[in-house]
C-alpha positions as CSV (number, residue, x, y, z in Angstrom):
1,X,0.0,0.0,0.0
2,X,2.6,2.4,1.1
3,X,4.1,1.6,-2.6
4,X,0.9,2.8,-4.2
5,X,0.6,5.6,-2.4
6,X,3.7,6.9,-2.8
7,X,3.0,6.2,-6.9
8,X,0.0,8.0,-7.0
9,X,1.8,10.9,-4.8
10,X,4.4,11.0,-7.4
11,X,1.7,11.5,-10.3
12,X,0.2,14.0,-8.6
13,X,3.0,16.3,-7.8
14,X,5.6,15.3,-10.8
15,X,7.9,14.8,-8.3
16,X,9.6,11.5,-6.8
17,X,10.1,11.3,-3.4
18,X,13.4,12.6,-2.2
19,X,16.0,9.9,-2.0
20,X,17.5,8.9,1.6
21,X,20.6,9.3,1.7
22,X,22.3,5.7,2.0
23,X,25.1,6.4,4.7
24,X,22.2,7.4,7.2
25,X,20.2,4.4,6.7
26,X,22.9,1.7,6.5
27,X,24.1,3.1,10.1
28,X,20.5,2.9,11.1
29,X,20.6,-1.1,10.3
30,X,22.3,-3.9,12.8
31,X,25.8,-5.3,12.4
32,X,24.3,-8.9,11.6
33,X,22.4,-7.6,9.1
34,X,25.1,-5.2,7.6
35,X,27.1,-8.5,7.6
36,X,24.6,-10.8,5.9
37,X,24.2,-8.4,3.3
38,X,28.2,-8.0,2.6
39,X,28.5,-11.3,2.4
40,X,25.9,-12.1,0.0
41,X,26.9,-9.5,-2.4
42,X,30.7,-10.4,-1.8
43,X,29.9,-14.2,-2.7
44,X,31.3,-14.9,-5.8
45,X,33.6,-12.0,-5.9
46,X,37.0,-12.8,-5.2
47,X,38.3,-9.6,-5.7
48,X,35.6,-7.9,-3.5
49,X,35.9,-10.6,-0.8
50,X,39.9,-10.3,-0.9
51,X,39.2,-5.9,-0.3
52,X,36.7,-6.8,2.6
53,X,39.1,-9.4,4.6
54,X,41.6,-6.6,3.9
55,X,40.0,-3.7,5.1
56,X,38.2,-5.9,8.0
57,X,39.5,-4.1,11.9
58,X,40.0,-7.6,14.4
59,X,37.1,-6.0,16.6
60,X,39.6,-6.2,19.8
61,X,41.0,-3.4,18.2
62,X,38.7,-0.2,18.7
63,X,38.5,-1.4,22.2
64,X,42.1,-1.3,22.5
65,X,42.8,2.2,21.0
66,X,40.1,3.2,23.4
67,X,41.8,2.3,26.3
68,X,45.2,3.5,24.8
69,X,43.7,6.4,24.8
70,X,42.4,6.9,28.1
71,X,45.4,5.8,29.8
72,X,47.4,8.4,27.7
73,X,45.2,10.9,28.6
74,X,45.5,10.1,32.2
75,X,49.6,10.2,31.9
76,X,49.1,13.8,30.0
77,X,47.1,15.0,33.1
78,X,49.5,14.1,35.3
79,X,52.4,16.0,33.3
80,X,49.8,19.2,32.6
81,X,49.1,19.1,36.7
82,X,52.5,18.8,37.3
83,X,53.9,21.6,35.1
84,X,51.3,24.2,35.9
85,X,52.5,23.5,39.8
86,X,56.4,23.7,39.1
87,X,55.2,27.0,37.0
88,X,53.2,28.2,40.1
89,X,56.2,27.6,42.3
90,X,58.5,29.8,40.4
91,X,60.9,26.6,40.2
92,X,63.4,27.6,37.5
93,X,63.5,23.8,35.3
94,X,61.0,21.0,34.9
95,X,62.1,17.6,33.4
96,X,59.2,15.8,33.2
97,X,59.9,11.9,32.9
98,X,58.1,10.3,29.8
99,X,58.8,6.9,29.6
100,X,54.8,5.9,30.3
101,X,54.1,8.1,27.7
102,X,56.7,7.0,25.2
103,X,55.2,3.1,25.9
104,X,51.8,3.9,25.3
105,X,52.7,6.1,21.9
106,X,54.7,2.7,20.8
107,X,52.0,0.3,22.2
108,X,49.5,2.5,20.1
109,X,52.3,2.1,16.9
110,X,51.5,-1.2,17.0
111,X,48.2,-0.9,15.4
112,X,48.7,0.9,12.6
113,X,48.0,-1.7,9.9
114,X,44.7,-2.5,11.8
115,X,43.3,1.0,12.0
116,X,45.5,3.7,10.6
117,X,42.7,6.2,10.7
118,X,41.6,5.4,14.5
119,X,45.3,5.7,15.4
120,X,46.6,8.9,13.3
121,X,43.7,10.3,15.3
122,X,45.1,9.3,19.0
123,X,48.3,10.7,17.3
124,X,47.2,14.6,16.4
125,X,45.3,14.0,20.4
126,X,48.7,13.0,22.2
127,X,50.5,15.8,19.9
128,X,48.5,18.6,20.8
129,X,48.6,18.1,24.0
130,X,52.3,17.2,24.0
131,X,52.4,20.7,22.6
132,X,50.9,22.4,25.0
133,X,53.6,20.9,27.5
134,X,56.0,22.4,25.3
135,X,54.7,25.7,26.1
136,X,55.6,25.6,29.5
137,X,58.9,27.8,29.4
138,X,60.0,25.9,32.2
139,X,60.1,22.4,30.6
140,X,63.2,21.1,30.3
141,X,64.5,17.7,28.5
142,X,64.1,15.6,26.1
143,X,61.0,13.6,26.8
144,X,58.5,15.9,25.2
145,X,60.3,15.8,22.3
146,X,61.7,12.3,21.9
147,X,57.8,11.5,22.3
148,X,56.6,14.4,19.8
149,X,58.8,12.4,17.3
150,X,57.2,9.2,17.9
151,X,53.7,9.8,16.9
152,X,52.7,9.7,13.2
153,X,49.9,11.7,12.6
154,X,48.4,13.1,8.9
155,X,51.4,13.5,6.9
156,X,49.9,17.2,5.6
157,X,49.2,18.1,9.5
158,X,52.9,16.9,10.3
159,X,54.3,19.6,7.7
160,X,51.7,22.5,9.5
161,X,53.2,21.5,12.5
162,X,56.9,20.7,11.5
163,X,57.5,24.5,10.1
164,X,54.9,26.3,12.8
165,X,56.9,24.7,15.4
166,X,60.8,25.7,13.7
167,X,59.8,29.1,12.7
168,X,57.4,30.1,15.7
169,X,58.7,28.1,18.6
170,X,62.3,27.8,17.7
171,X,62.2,24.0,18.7
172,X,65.3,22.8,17.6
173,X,64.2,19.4,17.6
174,X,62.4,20.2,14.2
175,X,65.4,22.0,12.5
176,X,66.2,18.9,10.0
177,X,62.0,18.1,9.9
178,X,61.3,17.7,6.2
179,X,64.5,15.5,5.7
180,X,63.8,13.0,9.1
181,X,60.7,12.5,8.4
182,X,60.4,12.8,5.1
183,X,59.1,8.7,4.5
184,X,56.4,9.4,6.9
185,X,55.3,13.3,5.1
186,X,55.7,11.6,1.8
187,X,54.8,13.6,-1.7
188,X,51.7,15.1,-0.1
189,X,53.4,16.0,3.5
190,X,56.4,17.6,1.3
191,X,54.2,19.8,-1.3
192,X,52.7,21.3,1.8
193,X,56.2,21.9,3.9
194,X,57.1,23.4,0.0
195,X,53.6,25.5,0.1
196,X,54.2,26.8,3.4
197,X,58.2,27.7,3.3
198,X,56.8,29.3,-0.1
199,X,54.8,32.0,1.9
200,X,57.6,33.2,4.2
201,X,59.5,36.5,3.7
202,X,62.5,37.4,4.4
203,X,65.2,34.7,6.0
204,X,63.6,34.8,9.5
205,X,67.2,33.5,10.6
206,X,68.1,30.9,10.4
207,X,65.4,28.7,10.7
208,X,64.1,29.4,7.2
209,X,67.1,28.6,5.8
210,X,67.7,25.4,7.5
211,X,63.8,24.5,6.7
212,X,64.6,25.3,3.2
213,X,67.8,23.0,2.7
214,X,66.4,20.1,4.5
215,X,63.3,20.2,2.3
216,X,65.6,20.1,-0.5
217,X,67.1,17.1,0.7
218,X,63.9,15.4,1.3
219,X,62.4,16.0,-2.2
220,X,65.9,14.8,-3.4
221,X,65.7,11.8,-1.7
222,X,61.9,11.6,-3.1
223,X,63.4,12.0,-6.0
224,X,66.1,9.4,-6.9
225,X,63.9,6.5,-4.2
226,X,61.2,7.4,-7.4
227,X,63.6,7.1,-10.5
């Protein structure tokens, strides 16, 4: 009946109904029945069945990164408590110690393959806030850093961060940025480090300059690992 009415609607007006849009209702359906479905249409498909094992996440995994990311949280409290205390105090140098924090970013390395989407997100998470440790002028060491450097987050977001951290924070950690980590910012992380160097003026020291040369490097290297 509903089929008929919506017919004779349709004659009426000229008009079809409008079209649901198929994202909305497929998340509005169960997991057995999504799964049913996607194998039905997969049987018979080798190819199709080959992308889906692929692509499939082992469902431990979510719940994993989940956790990962509540205990990292936890650990970046702590650090966030503990330098706005040593700041209050007036204490001259804070070394924070970042060995739980370094763990968890390498425990959370671990999944990459699984779910490099869930996990470049937990990266740009512990990297902003690792940042805003950084801000601190009274933190000292080379925790921080050593974990900045482990995370791996969107290769076009590590370029924004890799020049906005040489030229506006004077973090000497990123001095040689476009050249370390130049497998990880890859064509599309270097175009960007290229667009962004582009727009400076002037030398702005010599952190331009040593941005520039080891961006060089790095679309050298692209270069001759492409020929």
């Amino acid at each position: 009946m509903h089929a008929v009415a919506a017919a004779l609607a349709w004659v009426r007006t000229g008009t079809d109904e409008e079209t649901p849009d198929l994202l909305t209702v497929l998340q509005e359906q169960s997991t057995a029945w999504l799964a049913l479905r996607l194998g039905a249409i997969a049987d018979g498909n080798a190819e199709l069945t080959r992308l889906l094992l692929a692509e499939a996440v082992d469902p431990e995994v979510p719940g994993a990164l989940t956790e990962l990311r509540a205990e990292l949280e936890s650990a970046l409290n702590a650090h966030e408590e503990e330098a706005a205390r040593e700041a209050e105090d007036g204490y001259g140098e804070w070394y924070p110690d970042f060995e739980e924090v370094e763990a968890l970013i390498e425990e959370a390395g671990t999944y990459l393959e699984d779910a490099p989407d869930e996990l470049r997100e937990l990266a740009d998470y512990a990297i902003a806030r690792i940042e805003g440790l950084l801000d601190y002028e009274n933190c000292y060491g080379s925790g921080p850093t050593d974990a900045l450097e482990m995370a791996p987050p969107d290769p076009v977001a590590l370029a924004d961060r890799l020049v906005s951290a040489r030229l506006n924070t004077g973090w000497d950690v990123f001095t040689d940025g476009p050249a370390k980590y130049a497998d990880v910012l890859g064509p599309a992380g270097l175009t960007r480090c290229a667009e962004l160097l582009g727009q400076q003026k002037g030398t702005k020291g010599h952190g331009l300059a040593e941005l520039r040369d080891s961006l060089a490097r790095a679309q050298a290297g692209l270069a001759t690992a492409g020929s």
